[in-house]
N, C-alpha and C positions, 0 to 999 in steps of 0.2 A: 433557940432564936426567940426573943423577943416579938412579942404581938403589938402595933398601934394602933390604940382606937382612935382615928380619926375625928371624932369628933371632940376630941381634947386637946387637937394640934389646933393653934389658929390658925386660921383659912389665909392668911396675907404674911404669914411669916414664911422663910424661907423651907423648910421642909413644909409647911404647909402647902407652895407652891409645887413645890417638887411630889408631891404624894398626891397633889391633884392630876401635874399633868398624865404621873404614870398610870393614873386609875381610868384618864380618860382615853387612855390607849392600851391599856390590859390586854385587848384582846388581838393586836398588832404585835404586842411584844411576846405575850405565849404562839403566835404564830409563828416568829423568827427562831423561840427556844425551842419549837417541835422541829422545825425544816431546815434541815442542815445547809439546805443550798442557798439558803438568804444571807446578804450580808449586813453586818450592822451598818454600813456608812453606806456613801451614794458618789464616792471619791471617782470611782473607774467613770461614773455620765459625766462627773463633775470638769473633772480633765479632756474630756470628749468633746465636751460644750462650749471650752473655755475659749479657743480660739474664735470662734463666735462672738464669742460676748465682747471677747476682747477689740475685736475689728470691727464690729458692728457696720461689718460690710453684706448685707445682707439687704438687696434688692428688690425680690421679690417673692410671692409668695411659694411656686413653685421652685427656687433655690433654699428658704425657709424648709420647706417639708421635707426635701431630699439630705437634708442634712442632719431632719429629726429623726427622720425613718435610719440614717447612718448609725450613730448614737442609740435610737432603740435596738436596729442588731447586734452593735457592739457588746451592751450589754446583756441581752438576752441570751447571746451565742455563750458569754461565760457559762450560763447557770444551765445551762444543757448537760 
């Protein structure tokens, strides 16, 4: 495998951007490659939430929290 010295890529070309953002998240992405229970996307809240966004029928703030607190179980109860 190939080594890149970074500091021979320019900063504002396109792998330039892309070698910056993963550098600035290293240590989030060796967390997901050790922890088998993480998942790479955010799809399962995504779907959770959507009817929310979608209706933007959301009154107040005690129906707001009962519906984050929904959606934090949802996903949480997966990764158990």
């Amino acid at each position: 495998m190939a080594k890149i010295n970074i500091t021979q890529v320019p900063p504002q070309s396109l792998i330039g951007k892309a070698l910056a953002y993963s550098l600035s998240r290293w240590e989030k992405l060796m967390l997901y490659c050790t922890d088998g229970r993480l998942e790479i996307d955010n799809n399962l809240v995504e779907n959770a939430i959507r009817p929310v966004a979608i209706g933007r029928k959301i009154t107040s703030l005690p129906v707001l929290m009962m519906r984050l607190s929904a959606c934090h179980d949802l996903f949480y109860a997966r990764h158990l």
